[in-house]
Each structure stands twice: as C-alpha cells, then as structure tokens.
N, C-alpha and C positions, 0 to 999 in steps of 0.2 A: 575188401577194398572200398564197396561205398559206404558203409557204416564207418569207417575210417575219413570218410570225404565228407561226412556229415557232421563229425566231432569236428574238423581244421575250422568252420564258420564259429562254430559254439566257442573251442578255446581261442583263437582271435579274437574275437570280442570279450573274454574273458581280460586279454591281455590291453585289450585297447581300450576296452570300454572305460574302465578308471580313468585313462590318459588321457583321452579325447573329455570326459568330464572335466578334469582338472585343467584344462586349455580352456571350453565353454567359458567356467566360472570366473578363469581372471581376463577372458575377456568382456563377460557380461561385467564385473565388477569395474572396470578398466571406464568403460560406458558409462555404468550407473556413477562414476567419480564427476566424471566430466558433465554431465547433466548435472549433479547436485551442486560443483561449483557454479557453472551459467545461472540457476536458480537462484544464488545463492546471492551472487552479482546484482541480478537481477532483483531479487526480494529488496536490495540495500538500494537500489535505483527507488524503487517504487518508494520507500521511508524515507529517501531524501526528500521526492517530490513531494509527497503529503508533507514532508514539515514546512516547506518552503508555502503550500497553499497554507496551512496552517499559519503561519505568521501571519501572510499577509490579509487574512481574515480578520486575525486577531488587531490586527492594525488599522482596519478598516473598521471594524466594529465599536473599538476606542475612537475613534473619528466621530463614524456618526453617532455615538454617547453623548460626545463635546457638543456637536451640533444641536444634539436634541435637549441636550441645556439651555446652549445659549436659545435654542426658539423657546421654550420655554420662560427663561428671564423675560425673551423679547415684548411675549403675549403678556406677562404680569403687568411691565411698563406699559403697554400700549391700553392695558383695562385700566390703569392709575391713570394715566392721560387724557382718557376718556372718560374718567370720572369727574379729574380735578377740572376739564373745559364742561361740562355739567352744573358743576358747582358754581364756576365764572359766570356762565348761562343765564344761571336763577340768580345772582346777584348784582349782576347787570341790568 
C-alpha cells in the first residue's frame, strides 16, 4: 500500500503536469500580448514626438540660415559704406 501511495504523487503529476503547462503558457503569452502592445503604443508615441522636435529644428535652423545671410549681406554693405565715407574723406 505505500509503494502504491508513492506512485498516486508521480502519476498526478503525470496527468497534470502537461495541463497546468499549457494554462502557464497562454497565460504568460496572454501577458507577453499585452506588454508588446503598450510598447508598441508607446514606441509610436515616442516617433511622433521625435518628429514633431524634428521639424521644428528643422524650422528653426532654416531661420537662423536666413538670418545668417542677411548678417552677412549686412557686414558686406556696412564694409562698402565704410569704404565709400573713406573715399569722401580723402577727396574732401
């Protein structure tokens, strides 16, 4: 009778161990769903934001391009200006 009360643990878990696996796994996978969508969400959050700084970098960097022209233009006129009151100078 105990060698008989030793085998009922062994073949149980025979019988259950499969089933209780197969519960485990679709509930780990059930989990692992719902995490990779929130990620997933989330990853699409983050690439909105980075586009949206993206632009507006881009936007600001064309800005100050413009700007760094026109100072540029400005200084050429202001060296011609100060050339041509030079020239007035010495012929006055």
């Amino acid at each position: 009778m105990a060698k008989m009360a030793e085998k009922v643990p062994i073949r149980v878990a025979r019988i259950l161990l499969p089933e209780l696996r197969s519960i485990v796994k679709e509930e780990v996978a059930g989990e692992v769903k719902k995490v990779e969508e929130k990620l997933s969400g989330e990853i699409t959050a983050l690439r909105t934001d980075i586009k949206k700084i993206e632009d507006t970098l881009s936007t600001k960097v064309d800005s100050l391009e413009k700007r760094l022209d026109l100072v540029k233009r400005v200084a050429v006129l202001e060296a011609k200006v100060k050339e041509l009151e030079a020239k007035q100078a010495r012929s006055s």
